[in-house]
N, C-alpha and C positions, 0 to 999 in steps of 0.2 A: 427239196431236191438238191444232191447231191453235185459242187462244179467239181471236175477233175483239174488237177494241178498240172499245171504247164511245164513242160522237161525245165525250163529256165530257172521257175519256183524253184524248184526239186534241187536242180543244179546250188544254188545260192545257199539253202537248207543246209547241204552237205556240205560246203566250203564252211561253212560256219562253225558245223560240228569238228571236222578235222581241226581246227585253226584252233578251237576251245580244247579237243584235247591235245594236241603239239603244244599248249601252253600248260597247260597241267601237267604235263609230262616230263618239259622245261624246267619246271620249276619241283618236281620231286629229285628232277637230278641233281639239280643244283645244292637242294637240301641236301641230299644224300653226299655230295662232294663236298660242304663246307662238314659233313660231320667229320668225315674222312681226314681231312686235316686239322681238326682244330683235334680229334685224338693223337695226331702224330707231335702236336706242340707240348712243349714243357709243363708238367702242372707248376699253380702259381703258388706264390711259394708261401711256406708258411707262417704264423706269425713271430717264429723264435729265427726268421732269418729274413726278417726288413731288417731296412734300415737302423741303426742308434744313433743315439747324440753320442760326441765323442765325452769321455770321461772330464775332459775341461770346462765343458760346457757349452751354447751354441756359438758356432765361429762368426766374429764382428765383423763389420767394415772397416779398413783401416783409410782414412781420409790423411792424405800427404802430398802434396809437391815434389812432383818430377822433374828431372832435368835429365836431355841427352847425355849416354854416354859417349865419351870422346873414339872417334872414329881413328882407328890402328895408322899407325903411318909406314911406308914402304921405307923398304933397308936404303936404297937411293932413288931419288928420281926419276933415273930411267926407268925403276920397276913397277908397273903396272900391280894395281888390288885388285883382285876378282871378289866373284858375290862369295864364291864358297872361303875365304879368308877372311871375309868382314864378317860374318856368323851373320847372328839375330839382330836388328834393331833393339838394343836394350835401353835402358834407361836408369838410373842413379836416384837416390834420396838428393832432392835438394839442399842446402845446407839454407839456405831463409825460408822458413817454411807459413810466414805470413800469406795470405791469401791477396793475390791483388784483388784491389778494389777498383768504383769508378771514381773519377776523379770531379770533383761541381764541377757544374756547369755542361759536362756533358750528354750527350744522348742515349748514352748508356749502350748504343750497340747501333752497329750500319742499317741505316733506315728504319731508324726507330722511330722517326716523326718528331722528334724532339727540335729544340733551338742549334742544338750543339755549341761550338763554341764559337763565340764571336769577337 
């Protein structure tokens, strides 16, 4: 024998199935929109238009010592530098281009743990 299903059941059944296809639905759209733009993007490119190495060769690091350069001085004193007269923060080839070092006996660096110097 047959029990009949409670309007609740029934009710719960149908929430389920809506929900299942609002996400199927969802997500065909979604496909359907990402095709939609990824045809509207650039094709990529081909391979006679990557990148090359430049005809010199690959470019090196160049390891050297900087020094500021010297900051413009006003016509007189009374005249005020603004930012846009002082340009860029640049910087100059050092002219001793030795690397400091540490010196014995020190810690080699602020709270290194070491003795430092005594």
């Amino acid at each position: 024998m047959y029990q009949a299903a409670s309007g609740v059941q029934v009710f719960g059944y149908v929430v389920l199935l809506v929900a299942g296809v609002a996400c199927a639905g969802g997500l065909i759209w979604a496909f359907r929109l990402g095709n939609t733009v990824r045809r509207r993007e650039p094709r990529p490119p081909r391979p006679d238009e990557q990148p090359r190495m430049p005809p010199s060769g690959p470019v090196r690091e160049i390891r050297e010592m900087r020094e500021p350069d010297e900051v413009p001085r006003a016509a007189d004193d009374s005249e005020r530098l603004t930012p846009y007269r002082l340009g860029t923060l640049r910087t100059k080839r050092a002219g001793d281009q030795r690397r400091p070092r540490w010196s014995p006996g020190s810690s080699g660096s602020f709270g290194g743990g070491g003795g430092g110097r005594t």
